[in-house]
C-alpha positions, 0 to 999 in steps of 0.5 A: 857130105857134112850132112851125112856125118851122123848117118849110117854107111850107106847113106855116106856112100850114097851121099858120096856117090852124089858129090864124088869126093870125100872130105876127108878130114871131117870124116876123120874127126867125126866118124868111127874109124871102121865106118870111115875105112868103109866109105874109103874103100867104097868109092876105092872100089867103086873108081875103075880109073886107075889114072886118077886118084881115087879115096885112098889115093886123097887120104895118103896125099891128105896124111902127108899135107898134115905132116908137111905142115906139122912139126919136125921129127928128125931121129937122125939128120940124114932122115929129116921129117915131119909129124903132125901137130895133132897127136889124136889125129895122127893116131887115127891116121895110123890106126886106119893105114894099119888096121882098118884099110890093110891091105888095100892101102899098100899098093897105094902107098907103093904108089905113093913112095914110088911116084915121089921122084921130085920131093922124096924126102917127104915120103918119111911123112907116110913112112912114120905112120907104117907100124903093120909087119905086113905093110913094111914086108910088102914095101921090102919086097917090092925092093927087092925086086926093083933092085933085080930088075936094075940088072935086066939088059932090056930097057922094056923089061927092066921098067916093067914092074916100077910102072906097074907099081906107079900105075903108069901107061906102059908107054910112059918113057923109060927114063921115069921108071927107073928100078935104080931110083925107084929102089933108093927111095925104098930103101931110104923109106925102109932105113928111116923105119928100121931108125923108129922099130925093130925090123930085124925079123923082116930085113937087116941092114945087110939086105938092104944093100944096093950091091954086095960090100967089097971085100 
């Protein structure tokens, strides 16, 4: 792809089209921001498979390695996280999550927090980088419903929506799709974002209880 740098969209698709991956950290540091949302959402497009990770996909898994890898950013001990080391980079990254690649960036980033079963603590990477109202009201919707989907009797019924979420095969077994653990993981990404701004106008802390407080 390096070759295509300087060229127009056109000739990046194509070039794309060619080599079926992205490097996406050159496009980061060599293209316009609306030209790189264009070519990441091409090839998002263009991918019918959704069991394999397409562009979007690669970009979120490609954020979270330069956080992983950044330096720490701890607001509150029980919200350990991590930013990246550059400052330049990181504002790119959050211009294109907000901006440039809303809104076909929040079913991945659903995806993403909802996939994390085994390092969940490391979805506060991507959740730092959420600043659009539009993204953290669908991330608080989506809650809501995996949090009522914990009360359905039918075990079928009550994984349904945390696969689709997951873009899991229906078959995949219950035990992996759980709405009580998907939920948590939410509300642990909604929490630290409540921690870095203002979201009184979207959910306050008494709606993101799991369950009613006793009296």
């Amino acid at each position: 792809m390096g070759e295509y740098l300087n060229g127009s969209v056109t000739e990046l698709t194509a070039a794309l089209e060619a080599s079926r991956s992205i490097h996406i950290e050159n496009l980061l540091k060599e293209r316009d921001l609306e030209t790189i949302a264009s070519v990441l959402l091409e090839d998002t497009f263009r991918d019918t498979d959704i069991m394999r990770k397409d562009s979007l996909d690669r970009f979120l898994d490609y954020a979270a390695f330069k956080a992983r890898t950044g330096i720490p950013y701890i607001p509150s001990l029980a919200y350990p996280s991590m930013r990246m080391i550059d400052p330049e980079l990181e504002s790119r990254v959050i211009e294109l999550v907000n901006e440039h690649l809303y809104p076909e960036i929040v079913l991945k980033i659903l995806k993403f927090f909802t996939r994390n079963m085994h390092d969940s603590d490391s979805n506060l990477h991507v959740a730092w980088l959420i600043r659009s109202d539009d993204i953290i009201r669908s991330i608080y919707e989506t809650y809501i419903r995996f949090r009522s989907d914990v009360f359905e009797s039918d075990p079928d019924t009550r994984s349904v929506n945390v696969k689709r979420i997951m873009q899991a095969s229906p078959r995949t077994d219950n035990s992996v799709a759980s709405p009580l653990d998907a939920a948590c993981r939410l509300k642990y990404v909604l929490e630290f974002i409540a921690l870095n701004r203002n979201v009184s106008h979207i959910f306050t802390e008494e709606e993101l209880r799991l369950a009613p407080e006793r009296r």
